[in-house]
C-alpha positions in Angstrom: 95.5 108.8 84.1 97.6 106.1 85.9 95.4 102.7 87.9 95.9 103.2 91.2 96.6 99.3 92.8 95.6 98.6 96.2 96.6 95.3 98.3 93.6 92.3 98.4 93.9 91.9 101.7 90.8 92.7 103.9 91.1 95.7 105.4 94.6 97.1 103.9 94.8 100.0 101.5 98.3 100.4 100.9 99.7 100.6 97.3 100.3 97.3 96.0 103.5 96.1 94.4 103.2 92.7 93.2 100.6 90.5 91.2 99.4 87.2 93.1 98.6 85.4 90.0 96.2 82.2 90.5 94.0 79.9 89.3 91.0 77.1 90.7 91.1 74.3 89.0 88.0 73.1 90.4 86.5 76.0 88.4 88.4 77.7 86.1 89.9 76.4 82.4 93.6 76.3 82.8 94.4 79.0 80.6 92.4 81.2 83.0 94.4 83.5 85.3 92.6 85.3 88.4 95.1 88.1 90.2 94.9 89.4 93.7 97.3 93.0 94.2 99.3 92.3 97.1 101.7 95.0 99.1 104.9 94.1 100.5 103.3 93.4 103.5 101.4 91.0 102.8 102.3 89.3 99.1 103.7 86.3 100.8 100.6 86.0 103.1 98.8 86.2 100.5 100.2 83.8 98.2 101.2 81.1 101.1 96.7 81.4 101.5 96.5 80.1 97.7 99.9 78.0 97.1 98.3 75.9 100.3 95.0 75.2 98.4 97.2 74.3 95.0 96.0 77.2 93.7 99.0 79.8 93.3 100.6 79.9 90.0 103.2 82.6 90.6 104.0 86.4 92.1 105.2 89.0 89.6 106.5 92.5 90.1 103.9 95.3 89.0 
């Protein structure tokens, strides 16, 4: 059975295509990797929200 991946942004539900891959700092050791799912829609919403608080590492393709 296949994982379904559904876009992080509130209130969307659409299938997501890309990997928002990020990490705090403030919080996290640097080899630790947190990812949001984001759709086409909103992937670079998403990622200008966390590259404008230093936070975005990089997108990738799912």
């Amino acid at each position: 059975m296949s994982e379904q991946r559904i876009c992080s942004a509130k209130g969307c539900g659409a299938a997501a295509s890309y990997a928002v891959v990020w990490n705090n700092p403030k919080i996290h050791s640097p080899e630790r990797e947190k990812i949001w799912m984001a759709c086409e829609e909103h992937r670079q919403s998403l990622a200008d929200f966390l590259d404008a608080r230093g936070f975005l590492r990089r997108v990738e393709n799912l």
